[in-house]
PDB file of N, CA, C and O in Angstrom:
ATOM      1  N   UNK A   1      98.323  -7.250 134.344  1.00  0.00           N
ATOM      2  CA  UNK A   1      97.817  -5.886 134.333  1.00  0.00           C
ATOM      3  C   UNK A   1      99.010  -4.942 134.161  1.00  0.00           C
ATOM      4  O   UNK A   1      99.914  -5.379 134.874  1.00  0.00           O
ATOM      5  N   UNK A   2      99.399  -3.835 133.521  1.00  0.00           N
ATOM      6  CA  UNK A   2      99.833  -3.120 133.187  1.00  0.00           C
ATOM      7  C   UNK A   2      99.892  -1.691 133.938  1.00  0.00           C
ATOM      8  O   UNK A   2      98.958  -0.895 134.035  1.00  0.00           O
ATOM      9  N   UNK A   3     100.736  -1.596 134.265  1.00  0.00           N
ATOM     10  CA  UNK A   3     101.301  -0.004 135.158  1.00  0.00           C
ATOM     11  C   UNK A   3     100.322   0.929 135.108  1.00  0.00           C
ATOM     12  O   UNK A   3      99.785   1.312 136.147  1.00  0.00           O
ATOM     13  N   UNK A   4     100.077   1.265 134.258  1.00  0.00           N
ATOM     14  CA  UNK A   4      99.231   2.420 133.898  1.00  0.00           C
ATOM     15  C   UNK A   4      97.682   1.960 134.518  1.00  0.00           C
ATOM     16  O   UNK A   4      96.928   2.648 135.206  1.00  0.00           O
ATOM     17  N   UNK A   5      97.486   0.563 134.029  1.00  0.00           N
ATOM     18  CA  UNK A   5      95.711   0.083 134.560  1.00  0.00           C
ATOM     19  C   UNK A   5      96.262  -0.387 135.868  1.00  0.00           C
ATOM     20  O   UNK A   5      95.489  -1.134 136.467  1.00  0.00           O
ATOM     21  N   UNK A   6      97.402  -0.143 136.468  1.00  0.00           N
ATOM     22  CA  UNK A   6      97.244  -0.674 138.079  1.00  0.00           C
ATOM     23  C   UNK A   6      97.074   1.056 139.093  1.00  0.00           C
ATOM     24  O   UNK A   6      96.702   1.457 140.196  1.00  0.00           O
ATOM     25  N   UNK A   7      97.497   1.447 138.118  1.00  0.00           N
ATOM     26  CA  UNK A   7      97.706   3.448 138.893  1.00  0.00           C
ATOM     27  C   UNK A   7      96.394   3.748 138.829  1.00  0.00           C
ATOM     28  O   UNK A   7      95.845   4.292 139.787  1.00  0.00           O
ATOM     29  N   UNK A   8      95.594   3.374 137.479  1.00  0.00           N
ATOM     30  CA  UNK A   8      94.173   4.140 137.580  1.00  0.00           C
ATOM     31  C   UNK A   8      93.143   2.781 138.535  1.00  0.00           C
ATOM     32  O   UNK A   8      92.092   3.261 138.958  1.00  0.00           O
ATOM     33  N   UNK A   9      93.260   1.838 138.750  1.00  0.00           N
ATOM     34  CA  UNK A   9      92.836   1.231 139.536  1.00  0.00           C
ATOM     35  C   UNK A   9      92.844   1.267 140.769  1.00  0.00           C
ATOM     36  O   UNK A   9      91.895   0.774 141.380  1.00  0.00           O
ATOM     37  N   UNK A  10      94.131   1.977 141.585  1.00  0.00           N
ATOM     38  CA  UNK A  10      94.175   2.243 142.824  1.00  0.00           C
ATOM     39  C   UNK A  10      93.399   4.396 142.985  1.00  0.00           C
ATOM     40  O   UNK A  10      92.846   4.997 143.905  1.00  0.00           O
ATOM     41  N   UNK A  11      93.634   4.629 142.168  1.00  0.00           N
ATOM     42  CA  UNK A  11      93.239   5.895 142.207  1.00  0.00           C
ATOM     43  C   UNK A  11      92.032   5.924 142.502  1.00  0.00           C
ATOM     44  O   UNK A  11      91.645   6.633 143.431  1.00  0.00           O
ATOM     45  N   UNK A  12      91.056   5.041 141.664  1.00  0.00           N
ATOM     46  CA  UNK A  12      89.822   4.922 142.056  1.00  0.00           C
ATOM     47  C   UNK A  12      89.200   4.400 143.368  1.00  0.00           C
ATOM     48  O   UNK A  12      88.159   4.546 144.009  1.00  0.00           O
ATOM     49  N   UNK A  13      90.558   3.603 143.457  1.00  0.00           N
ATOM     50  CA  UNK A  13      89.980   2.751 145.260  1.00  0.00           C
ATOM     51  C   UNK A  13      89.926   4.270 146.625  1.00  0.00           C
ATOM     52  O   UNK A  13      89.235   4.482 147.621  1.00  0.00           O
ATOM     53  N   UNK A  14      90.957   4.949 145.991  1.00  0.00           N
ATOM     54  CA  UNK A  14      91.422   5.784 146.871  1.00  0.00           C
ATOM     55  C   UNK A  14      90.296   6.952 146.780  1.00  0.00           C
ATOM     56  O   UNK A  14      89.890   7.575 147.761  1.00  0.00           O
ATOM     57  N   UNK A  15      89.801   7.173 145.269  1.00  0.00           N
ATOM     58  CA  UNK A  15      88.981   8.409 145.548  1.00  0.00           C
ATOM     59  C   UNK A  15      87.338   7.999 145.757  1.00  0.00           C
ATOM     60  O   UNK A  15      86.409   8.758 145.482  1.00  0.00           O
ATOM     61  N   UNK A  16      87.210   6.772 146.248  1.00  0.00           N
ATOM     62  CA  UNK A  16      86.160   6.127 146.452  1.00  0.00           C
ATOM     63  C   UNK A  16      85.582   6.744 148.103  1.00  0.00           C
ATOM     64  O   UNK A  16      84.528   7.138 148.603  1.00  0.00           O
ATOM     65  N   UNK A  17      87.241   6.492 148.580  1.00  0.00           N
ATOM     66  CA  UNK A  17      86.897   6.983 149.996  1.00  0.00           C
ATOM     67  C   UNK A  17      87.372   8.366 150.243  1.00  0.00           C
ATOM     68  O   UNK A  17      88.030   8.660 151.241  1.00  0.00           O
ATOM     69  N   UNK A  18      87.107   9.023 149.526  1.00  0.00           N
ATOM     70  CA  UNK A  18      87.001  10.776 149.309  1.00  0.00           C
ATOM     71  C   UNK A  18      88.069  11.468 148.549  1.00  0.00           C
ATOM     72  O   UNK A  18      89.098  10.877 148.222  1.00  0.00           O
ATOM     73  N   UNK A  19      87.756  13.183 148.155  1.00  0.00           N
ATOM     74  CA  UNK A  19      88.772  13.611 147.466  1.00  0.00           C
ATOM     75  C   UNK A  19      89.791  13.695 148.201  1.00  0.00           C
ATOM     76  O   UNK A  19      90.017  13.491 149.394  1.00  0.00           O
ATOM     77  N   UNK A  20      90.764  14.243 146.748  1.00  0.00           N
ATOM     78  CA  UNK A  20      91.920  14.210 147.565  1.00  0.00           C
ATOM     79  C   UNK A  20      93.199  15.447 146.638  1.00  0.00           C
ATOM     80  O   UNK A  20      92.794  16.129 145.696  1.00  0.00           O
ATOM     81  N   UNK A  21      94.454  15.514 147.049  1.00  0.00           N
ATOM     82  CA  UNK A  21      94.637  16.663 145.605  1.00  0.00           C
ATOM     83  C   UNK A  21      95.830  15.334 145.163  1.00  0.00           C
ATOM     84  O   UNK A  21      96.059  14.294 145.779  1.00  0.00           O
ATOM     85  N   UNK A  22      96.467  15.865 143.820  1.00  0.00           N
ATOM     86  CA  UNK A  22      97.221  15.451 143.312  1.00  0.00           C
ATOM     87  C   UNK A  22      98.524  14.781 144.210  1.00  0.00           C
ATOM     88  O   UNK A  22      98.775  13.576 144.179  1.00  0.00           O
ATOM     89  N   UNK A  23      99.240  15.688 144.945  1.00  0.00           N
ATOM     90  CA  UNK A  23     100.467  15.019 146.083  1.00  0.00           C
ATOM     91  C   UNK A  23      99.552  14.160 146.951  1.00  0.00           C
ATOM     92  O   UNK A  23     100.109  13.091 147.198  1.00  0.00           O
ATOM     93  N   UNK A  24      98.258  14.263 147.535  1.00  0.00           N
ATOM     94  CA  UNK A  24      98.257  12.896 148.454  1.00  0.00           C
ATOM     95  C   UNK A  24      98.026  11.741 147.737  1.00  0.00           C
ATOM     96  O   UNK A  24      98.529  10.698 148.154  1.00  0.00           O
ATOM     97  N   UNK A  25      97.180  11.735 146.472  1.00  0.00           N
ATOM     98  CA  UNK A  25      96.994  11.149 145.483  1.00  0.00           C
ATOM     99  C   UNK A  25      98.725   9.943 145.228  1.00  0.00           C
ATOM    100  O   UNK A  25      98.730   8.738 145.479  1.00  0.00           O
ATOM    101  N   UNK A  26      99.855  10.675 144.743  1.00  0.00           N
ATOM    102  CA  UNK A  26     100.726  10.448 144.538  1.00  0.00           C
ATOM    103  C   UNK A  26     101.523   9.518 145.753  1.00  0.00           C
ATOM    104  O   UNK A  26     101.842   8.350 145.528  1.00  0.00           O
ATOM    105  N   UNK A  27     101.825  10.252 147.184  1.00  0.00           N
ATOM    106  CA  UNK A  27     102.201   9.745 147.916  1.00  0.00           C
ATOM    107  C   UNK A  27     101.684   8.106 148.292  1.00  0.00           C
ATOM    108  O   UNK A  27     102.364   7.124 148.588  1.00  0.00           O
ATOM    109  N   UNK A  28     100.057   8.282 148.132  1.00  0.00           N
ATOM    110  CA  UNK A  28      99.320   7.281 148.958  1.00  0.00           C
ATOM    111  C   UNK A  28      99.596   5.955 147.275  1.00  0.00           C
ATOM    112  O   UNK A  28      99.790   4.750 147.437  1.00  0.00           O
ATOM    113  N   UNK A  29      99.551   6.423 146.309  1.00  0.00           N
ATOM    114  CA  UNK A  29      99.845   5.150 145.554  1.00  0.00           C
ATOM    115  C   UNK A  29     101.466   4.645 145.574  1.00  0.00           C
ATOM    116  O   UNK A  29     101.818   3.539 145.984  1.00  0.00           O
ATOM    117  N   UNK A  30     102.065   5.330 145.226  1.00  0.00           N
ATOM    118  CA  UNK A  30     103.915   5.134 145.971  1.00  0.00           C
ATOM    119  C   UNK A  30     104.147   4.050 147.435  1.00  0.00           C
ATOM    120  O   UNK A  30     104.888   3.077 147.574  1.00  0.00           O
ATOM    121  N   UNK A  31     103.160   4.711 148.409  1.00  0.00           N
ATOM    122  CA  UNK A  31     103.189   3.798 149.515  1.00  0.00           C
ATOM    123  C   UNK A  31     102.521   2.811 149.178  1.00  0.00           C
ATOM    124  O   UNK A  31     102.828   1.892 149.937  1.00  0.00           O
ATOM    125  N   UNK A  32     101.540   2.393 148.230  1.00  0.00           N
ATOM    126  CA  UNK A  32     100.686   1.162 148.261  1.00  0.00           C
ATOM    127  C   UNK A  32     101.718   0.293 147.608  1.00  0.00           C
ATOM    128  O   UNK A  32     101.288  -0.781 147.188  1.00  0.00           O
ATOM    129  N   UNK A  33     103.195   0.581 147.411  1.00  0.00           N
ATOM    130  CA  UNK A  33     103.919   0.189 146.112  1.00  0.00           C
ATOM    131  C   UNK A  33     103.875  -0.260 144.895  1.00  0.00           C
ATOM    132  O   UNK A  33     104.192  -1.423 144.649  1.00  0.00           O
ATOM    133  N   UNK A  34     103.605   0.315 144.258  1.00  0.00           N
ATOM    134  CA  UNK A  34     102.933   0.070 142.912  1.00  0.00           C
ATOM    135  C   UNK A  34     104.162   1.141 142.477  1.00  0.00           C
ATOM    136  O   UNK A  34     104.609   2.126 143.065  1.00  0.00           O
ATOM    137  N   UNK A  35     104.496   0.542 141.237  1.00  0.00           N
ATOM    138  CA  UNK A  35     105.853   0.401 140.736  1.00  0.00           C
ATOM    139  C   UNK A  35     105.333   1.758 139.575  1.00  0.00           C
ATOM    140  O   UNK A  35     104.688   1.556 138.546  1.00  0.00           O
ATOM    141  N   UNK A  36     105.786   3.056 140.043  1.00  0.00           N
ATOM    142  CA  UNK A  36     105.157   4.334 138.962  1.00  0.00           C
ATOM    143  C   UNK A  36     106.045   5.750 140.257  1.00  0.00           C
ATOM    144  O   UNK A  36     106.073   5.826 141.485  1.00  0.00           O
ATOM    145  N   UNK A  37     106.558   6.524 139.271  1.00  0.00           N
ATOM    146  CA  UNK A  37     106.951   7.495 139.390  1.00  0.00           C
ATOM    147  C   UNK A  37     106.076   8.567 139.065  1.00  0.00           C
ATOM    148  O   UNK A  37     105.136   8.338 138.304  1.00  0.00           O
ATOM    149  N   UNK A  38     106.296  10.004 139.656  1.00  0.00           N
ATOM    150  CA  UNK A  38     105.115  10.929 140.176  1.00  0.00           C
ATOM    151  C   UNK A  38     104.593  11.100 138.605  1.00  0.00           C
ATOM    152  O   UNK A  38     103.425  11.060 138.217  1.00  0.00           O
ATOM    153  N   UNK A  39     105.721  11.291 137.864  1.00  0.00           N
ATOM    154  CA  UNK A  39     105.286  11.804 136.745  1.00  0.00           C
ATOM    155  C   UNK A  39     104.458  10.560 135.987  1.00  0.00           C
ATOM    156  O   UNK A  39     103.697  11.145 135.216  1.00  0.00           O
ATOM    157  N   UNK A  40     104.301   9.470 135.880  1.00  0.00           N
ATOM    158  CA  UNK A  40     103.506   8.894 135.540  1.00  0.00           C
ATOM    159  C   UNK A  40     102.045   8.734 136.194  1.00  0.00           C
ATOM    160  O   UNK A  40     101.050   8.547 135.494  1.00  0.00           O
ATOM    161  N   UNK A  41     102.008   8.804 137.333  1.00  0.00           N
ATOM    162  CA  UNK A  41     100.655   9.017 138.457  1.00  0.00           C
ATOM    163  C   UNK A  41     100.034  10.299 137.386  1.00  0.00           C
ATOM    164  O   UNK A  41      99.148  10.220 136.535  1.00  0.00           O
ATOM    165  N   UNK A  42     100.995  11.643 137.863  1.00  0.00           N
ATOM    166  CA  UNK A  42     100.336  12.603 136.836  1.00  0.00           C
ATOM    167  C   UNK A  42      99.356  12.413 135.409  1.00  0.00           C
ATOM    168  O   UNK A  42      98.258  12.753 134.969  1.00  0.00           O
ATOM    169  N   UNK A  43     100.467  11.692 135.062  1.00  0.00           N
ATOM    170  CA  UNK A  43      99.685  11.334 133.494  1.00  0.00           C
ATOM    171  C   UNK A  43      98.359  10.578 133.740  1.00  0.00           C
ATOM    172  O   UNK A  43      97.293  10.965 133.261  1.00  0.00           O
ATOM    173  N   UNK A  44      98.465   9.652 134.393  1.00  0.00           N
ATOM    174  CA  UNK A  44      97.370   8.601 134.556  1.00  0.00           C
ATOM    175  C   UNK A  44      95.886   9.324 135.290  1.00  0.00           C
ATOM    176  O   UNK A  44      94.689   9.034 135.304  1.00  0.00           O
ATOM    177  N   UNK A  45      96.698  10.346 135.827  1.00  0.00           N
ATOM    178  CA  UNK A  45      95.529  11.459 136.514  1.00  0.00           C
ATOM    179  C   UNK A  45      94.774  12.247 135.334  1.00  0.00           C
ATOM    180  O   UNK A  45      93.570  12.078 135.141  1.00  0.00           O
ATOM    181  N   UNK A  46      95.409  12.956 134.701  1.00  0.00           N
ATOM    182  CA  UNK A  46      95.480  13.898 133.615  1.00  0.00           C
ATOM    183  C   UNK A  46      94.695  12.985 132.643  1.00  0.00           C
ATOM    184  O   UNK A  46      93.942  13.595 131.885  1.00  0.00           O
ATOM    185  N   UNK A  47      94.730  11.551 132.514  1.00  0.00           N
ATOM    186  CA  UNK A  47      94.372  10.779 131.257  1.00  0.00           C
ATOM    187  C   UNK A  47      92.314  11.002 131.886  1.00  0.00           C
ATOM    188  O   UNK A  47      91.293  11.424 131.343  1.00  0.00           O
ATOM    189  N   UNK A  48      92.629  10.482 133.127  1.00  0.00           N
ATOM    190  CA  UNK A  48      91.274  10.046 133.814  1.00  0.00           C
ATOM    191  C   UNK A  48      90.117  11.382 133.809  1.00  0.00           C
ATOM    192  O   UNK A  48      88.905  11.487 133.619  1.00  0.00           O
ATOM    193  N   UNK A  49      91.306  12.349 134.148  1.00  0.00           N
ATOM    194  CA  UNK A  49      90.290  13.658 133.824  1.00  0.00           C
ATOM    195  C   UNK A  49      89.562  14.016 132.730  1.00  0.00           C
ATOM    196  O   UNK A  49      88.378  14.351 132.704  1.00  0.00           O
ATOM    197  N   UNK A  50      90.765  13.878 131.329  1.00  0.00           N
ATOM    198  CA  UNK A  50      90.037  14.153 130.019  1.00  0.00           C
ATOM    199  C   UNK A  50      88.839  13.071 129.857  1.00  0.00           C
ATOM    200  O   UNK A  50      87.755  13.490 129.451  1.00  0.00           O
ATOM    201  N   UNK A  51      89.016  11.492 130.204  1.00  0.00           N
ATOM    202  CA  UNK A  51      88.176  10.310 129.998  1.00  0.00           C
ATOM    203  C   UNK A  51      87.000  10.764 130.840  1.00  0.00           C
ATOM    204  O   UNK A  51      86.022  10.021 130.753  1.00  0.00           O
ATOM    205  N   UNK A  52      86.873  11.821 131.638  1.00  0.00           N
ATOM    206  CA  UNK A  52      85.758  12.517 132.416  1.00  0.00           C
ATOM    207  C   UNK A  52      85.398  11.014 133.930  1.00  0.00           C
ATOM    208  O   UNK A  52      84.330  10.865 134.524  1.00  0.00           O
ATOM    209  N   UNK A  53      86.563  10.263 134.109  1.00  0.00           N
ATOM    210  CA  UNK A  53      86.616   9.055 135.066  1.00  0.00           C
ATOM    211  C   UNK A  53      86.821  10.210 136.856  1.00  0.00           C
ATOM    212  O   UNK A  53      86.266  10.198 137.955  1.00  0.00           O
ATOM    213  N   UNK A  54      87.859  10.984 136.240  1.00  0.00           N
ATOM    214  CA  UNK A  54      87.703  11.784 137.535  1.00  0.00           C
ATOM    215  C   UNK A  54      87.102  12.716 137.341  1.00  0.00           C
ATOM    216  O   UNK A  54      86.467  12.650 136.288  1.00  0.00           O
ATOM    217  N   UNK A  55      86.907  14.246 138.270  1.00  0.00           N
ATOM    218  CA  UNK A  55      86.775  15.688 138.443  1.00  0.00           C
ATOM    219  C   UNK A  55      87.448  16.642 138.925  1.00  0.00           C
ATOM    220  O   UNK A  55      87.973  16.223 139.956  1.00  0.00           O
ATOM    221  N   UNK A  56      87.591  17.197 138.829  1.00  0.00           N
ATOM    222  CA  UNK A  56      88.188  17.877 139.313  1.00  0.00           C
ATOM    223  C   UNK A  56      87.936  19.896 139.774  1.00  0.00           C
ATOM    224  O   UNK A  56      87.464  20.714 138.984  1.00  0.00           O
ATOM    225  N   UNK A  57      88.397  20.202 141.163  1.00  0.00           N
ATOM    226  CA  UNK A  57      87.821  21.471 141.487  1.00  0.00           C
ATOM    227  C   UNK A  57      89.313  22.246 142.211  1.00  0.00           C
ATOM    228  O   UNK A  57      90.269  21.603 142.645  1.00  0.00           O
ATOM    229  N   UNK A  58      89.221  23.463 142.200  1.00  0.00           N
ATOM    230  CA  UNK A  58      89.858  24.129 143.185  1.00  0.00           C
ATOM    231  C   UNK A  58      89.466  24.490 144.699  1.00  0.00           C
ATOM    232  O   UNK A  58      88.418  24.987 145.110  1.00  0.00           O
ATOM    233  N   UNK A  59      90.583  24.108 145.391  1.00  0.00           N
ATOM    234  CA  UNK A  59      90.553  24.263 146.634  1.00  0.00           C
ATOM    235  C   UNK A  59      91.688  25.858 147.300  1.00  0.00           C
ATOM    236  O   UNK A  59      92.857  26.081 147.614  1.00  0.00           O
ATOM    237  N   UNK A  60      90.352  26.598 147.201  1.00  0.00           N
ATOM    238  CA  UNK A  60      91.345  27.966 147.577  1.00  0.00           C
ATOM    239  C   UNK A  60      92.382  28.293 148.593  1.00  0.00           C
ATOM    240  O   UNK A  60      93.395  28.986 148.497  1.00  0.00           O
ATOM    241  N   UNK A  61      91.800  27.517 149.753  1.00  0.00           N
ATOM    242  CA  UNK A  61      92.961  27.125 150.857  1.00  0.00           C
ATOM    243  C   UNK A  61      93.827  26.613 150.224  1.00  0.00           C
ATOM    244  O   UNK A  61      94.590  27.399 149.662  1.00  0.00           O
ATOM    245  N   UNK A  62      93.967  25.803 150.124  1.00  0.00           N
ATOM    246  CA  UNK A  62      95.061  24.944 149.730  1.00  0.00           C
ATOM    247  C   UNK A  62      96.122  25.118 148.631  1.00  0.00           C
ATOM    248  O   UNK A  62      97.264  24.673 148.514  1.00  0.00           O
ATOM    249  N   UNK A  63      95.281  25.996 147.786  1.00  0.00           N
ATOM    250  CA  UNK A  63      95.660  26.751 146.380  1.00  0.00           C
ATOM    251  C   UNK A  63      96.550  25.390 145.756  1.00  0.00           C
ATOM    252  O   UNK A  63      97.704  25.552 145.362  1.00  0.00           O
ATOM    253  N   UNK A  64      95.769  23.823 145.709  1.00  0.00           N
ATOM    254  CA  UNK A  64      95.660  23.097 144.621  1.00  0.00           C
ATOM    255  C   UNK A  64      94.545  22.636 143.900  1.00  0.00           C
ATOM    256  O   UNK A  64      93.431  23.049 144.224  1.00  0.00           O
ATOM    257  N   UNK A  65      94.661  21.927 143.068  1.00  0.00           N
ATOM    258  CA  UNK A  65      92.944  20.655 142.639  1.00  0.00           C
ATOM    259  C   UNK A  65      92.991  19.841 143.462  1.00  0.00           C
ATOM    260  O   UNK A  65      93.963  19.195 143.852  1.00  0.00           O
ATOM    261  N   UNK A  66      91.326  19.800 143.975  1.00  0.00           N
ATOM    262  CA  UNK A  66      91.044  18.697 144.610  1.00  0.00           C
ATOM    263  C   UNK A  66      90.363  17.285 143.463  1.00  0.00           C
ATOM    264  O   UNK A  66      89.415  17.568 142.730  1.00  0.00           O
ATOM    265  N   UNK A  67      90.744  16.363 143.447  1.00  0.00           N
ATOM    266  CA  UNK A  67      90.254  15.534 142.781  1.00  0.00           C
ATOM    267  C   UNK A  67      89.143  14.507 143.384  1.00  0.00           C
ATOM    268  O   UNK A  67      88.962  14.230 144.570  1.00  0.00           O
ATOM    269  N   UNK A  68      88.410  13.990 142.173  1.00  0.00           N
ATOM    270  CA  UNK A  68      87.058  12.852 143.046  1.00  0.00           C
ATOM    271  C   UNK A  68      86.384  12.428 141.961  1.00  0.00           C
ATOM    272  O   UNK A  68      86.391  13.073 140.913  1.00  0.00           O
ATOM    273  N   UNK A  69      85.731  11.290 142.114  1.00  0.00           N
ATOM    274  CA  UNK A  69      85.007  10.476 141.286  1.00  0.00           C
ATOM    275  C   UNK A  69      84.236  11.000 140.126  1.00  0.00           C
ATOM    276  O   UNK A  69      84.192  12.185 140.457  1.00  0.00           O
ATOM    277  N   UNK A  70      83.730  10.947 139.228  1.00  0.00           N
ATOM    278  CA  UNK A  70      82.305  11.622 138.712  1.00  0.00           C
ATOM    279  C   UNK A  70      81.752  10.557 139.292  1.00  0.00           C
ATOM    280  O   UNK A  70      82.241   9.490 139.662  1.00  0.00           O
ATOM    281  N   UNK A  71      80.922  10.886 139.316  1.00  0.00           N
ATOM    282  CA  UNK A  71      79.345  10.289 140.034  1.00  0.00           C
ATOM    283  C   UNK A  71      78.714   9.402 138.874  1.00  0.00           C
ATOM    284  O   UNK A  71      78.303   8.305 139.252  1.00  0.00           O
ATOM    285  N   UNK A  72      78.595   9.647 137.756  1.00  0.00           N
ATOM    286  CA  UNK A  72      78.112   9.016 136.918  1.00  0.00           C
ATOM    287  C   UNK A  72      79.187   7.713 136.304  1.00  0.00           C
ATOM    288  O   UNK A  72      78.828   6.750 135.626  1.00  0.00           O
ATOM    289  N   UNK A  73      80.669   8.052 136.806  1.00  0.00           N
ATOM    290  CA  UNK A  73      81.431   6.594 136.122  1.00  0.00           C
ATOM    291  C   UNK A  73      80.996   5.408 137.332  1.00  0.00           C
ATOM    292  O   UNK A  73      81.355   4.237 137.206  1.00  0.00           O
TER     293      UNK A  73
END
């Protein structure tokens, strides 16, 4: 399996069990060690969004995106 299909594979495990924004996103795959730097997480995020795999919303508190599943992938 390949870097990129191991980042969007854990992303999904992770936003299975709720949203989340981009830095916890990042941190929590880094700690799972999986061999990817932020800026690649990014991309793999950014890829999943256009593929409509994630969603994405603003969180005004927080003043980031919260990210999460579509419902329909």
């Amino acid at each position: 399996m390949d870097q990129k299909a191991m980042v969007e594979e854990e992303i999904i495990t992770l936003l299975k069990e709720g949203s989340l924004t981009s830095t916890e996103i990042m941190e929590k795959v880094i700690r799972k060690g999986i061999d990817a730097t932020a800026e690649d997480i990014r991309q793999v995020l950014a890829d999943m969004v256009r593929e409509g795999k994630v969603n994405k919303k603003v969180d005004y508190d927080k003043k980031k995106f919260i990210f999460y599943l579509n419902v329909e992938s």
